[in-house]
C-alpha positions in Angstrom: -33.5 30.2 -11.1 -31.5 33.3 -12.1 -31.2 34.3 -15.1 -28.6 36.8 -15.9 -29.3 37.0 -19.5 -32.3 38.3 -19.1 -33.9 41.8 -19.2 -35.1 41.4 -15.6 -32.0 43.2 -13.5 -30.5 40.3 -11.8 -30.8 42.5 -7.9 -34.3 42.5 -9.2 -34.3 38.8 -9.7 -32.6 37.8 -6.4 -35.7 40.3 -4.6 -38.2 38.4 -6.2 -36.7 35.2 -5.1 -36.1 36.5 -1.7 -32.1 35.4 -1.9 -29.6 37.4 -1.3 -28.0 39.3 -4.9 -24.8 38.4 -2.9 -25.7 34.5 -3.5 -25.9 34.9 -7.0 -22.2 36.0 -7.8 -20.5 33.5 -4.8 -18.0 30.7 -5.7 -17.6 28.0 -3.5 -13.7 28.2 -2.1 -11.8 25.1 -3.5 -10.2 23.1 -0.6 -6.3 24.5 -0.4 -4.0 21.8 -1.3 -2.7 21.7 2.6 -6.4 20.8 3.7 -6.6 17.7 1.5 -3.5 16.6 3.1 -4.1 17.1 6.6 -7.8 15.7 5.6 -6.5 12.4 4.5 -4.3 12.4 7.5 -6.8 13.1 9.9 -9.1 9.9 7.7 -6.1 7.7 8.6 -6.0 8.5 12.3 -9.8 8.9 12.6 -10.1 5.2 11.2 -7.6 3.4 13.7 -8.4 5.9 16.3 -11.7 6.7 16.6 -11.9 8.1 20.0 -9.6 11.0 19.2 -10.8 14.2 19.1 -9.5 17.4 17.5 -7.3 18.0 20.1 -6.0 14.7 20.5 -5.9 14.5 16.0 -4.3 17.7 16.5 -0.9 16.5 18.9 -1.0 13.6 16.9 -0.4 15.5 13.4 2.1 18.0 15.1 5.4 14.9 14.9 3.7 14.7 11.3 4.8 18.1 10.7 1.5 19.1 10.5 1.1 22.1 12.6 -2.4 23.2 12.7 -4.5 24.2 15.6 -7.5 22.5 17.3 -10.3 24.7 15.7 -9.1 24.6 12.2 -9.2 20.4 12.9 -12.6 20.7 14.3 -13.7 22.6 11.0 -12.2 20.0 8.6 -13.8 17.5 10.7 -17.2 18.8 10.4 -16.6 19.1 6.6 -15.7 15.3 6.4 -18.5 14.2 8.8 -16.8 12.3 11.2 -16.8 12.9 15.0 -15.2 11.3 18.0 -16.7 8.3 20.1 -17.1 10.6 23.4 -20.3 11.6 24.7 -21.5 14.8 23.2 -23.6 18.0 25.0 -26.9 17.3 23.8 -26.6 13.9 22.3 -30.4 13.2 23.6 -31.9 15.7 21.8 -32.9 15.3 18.4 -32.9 18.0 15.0 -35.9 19.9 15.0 -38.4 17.9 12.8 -36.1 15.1 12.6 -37.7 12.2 14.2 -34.7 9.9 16.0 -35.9 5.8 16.0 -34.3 3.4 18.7 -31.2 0.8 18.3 -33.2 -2.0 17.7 -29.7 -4.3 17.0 -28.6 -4.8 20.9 -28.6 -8.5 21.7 -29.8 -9.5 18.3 -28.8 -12.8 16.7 -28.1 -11.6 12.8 -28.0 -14.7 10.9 -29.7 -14.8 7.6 -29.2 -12.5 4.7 -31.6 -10.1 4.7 -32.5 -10.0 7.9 -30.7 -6.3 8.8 -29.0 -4.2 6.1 -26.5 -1.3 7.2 -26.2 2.3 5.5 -23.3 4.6 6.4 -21.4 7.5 4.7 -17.6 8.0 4.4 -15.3 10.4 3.5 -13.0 9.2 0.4 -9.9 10.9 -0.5 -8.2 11.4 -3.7 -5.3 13.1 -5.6 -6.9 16.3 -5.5 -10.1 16.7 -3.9 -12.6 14.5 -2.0 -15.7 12.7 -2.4 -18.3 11.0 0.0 -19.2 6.7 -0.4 -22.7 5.8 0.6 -23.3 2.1 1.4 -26.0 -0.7 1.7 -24.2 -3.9 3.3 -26.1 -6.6 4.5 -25.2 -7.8 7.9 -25.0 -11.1 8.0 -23.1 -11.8 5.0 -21.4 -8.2 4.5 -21.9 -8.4 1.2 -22.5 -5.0 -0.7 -25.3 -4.4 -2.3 -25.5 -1.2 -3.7 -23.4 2.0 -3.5 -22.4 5.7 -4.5 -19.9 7.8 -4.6 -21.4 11.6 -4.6 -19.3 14.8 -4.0 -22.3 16.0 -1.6 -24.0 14.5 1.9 -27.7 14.9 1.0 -30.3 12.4 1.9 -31.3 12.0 -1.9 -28.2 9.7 -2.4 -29.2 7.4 0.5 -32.5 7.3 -0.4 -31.4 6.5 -3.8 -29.0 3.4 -3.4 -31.7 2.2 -0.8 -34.4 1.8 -3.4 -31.8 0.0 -5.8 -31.0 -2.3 -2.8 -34.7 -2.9 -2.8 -35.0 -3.5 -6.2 -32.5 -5.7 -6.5 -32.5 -7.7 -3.5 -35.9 -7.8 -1.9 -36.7 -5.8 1.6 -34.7 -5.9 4.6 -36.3 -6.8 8.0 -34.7 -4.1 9.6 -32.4 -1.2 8.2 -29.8 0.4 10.5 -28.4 3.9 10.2 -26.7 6.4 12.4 -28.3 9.9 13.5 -26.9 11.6 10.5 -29.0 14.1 8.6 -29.1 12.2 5.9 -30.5 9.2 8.1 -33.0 11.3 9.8 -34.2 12.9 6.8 -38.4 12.5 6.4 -37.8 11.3 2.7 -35.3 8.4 3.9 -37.3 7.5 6.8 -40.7 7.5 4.8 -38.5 5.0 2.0 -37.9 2.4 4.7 -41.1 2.4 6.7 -42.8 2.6 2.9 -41.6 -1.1 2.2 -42.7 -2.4 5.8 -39.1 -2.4 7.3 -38.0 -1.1 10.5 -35.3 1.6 11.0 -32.8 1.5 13.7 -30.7 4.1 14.7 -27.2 4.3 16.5 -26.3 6.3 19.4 -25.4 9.9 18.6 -21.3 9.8 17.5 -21.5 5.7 18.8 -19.8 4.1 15.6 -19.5 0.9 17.4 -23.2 0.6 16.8 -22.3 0.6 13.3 -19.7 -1.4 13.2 -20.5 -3.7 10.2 -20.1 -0.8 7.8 -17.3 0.7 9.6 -15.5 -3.5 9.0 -16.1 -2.3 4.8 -15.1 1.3 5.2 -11.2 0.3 6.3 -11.1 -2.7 3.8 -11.9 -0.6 1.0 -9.6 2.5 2.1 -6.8 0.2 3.1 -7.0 -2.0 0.4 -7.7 0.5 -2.9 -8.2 4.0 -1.9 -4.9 4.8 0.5 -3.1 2.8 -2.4 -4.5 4.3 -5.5 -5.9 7.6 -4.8 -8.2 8.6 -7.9 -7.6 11.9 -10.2 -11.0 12.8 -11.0 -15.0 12.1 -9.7 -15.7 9.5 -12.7 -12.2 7.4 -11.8 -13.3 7.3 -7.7 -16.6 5.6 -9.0 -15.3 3.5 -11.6 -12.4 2.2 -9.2 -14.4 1.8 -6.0 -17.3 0.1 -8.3 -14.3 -2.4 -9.5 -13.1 -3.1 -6.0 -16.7 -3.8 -4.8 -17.0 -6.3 -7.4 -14.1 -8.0 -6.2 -14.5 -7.5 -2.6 -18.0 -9.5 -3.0 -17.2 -12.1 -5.3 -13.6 -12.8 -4.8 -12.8 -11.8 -1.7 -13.1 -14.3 1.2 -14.0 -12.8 4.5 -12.6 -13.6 8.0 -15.4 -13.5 9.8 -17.5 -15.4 7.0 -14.9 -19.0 7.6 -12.7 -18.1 4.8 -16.2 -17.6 1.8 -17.1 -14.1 0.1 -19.8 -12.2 0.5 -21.8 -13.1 -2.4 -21.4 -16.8 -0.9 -22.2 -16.1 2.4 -25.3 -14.4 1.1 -26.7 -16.9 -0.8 -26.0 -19.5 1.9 -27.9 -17.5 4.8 -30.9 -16.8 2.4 -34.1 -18.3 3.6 -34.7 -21.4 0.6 -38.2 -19.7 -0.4 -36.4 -17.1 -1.4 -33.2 -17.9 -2.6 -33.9 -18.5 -6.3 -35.6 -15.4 -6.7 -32.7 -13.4 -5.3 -30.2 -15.6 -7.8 -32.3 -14.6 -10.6 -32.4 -11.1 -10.0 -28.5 -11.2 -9.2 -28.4 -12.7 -12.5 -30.1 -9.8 -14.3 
């Protein structure tokens, strides 16, 4: 919007715009090199110990040799997007204009593919930096069907990989998200109810709720990111596109008797269905 090669003073630019002139010159601070560090510890601990907090995070990364206080832990929290399961002040009220929909998974009997799909962001570390995965995974066969690795949280990447999902794989009967902004956006909740599917929400800071995607999140940091942590944007996508091929086509799954996810997909399909979805895998 500014222009500061043109004849128009740039203070007089920024007035006309109604921003700040101060706006115009910022830089975004990097991330020190000590943050990255005690954010991929803080990932670690957050992912076998959810229930921690940032004081509890913090006593844990003090025998670590970590020394940092509870604040600055809170702050790189917040930057991740992770929280502790503990109930919240407030956790009943919702963002103003942000409509909140109901857990509609309690007590449900998930057994065919596309019955309920499951979208979640993560936080995903690499050898200098940090980047943020955004998942589709069908339930019942934990299969993943779309993803993206962006370097911001913005609803514009959900929405995105949800319409590929939909593209690619037909319509879920019900999609389940947490409270997130990006969940609770107008744009993401208009591009579910748009193709006549429900939207289900977690609890506020209840990952349990979401515990599909959360099943994906440690297989993929445990079995490629905490291994081989990229160098650059491009290598995180490339290398967490490569493992998602293998995780759904070579990769048999526990809880799926020992088949992948691409198997387990096709096998809980509904037969009127099923060739069109093989087709369009095929494509």
């Amino acid at each position: 919007m500014i222009d500061k090669a043109h004849e128009l003073p740039v203070s007089r630019q920024a007035k006309l715009l109604k921003i700040s002139r101060g706006a115009v010159y910022y830089l975004p601070k990097p991330v020190s090199p000590a943050d990255l560090v005690l954010m991929r510890h803080i990932d670690e601990l957050h992912l076998e110990h959810p229930f921690m907090g940032a004081k509890m995070l913090r006593d844990q990364l003090g025998p670590l040799g970590l020394q940092v206080g509870r604040r600055h832990v809170r702050t790189l929290m917040q930057r991740m997007d992770i929280q502790a399961i503990a109930p919240q002040p407030g956790t009943s009220k919702a963002q103003p204009g942000n409509k909140i929909y109901p857990y509609l998974l309690r007590h449900l009997p998930i057994i065919r593919a596309n019955q309920v799909w499951a979208l979640d962001i993560t936080y995903i570390a690499m050898a200098k930096g940090f980047v943020y995965l955004t998942a589709v995974v069908d339930v019942a066969s934990r299969k993943v069907l779309t993803h993206k690795v962006a370097i911001t949280l913005e609803a514009c990447h959900a929405v995105e990989i949800l319409q590929d999902s939909f593209a690619k794989s037909g319509t879920s009967e019900i999609i389940n998200a947490d409270q997130g902004s990006q969940f609770t956006a107008c744009e993401f909740a208009t591009a579910v109810l748009a193709q006549g599917c429900k939207l289900s929400m977690d609890g506020k800071g209840a990952w349990r709720d979401n515990v599909f995607v959360e099943c994906v999140w440690r297989s993929v940091k445990y079995e490629r990111v905490y291994i081989k942590a990229s160098d650059t944007v491009s290598a995180a996508r490339a290398d967490i596109a490569d493992y998602f091929g293998w995780y759904n086509s070579q990769r048999p799954h526990s809880s799926l008797d020992k088949v992948t996810p691409n198997k387990a997909y096709l096998d809980k399909m509904p037969k009127q269905v099923e060739v069109e979805v093989e087709l369009k895998i095929a494509a």
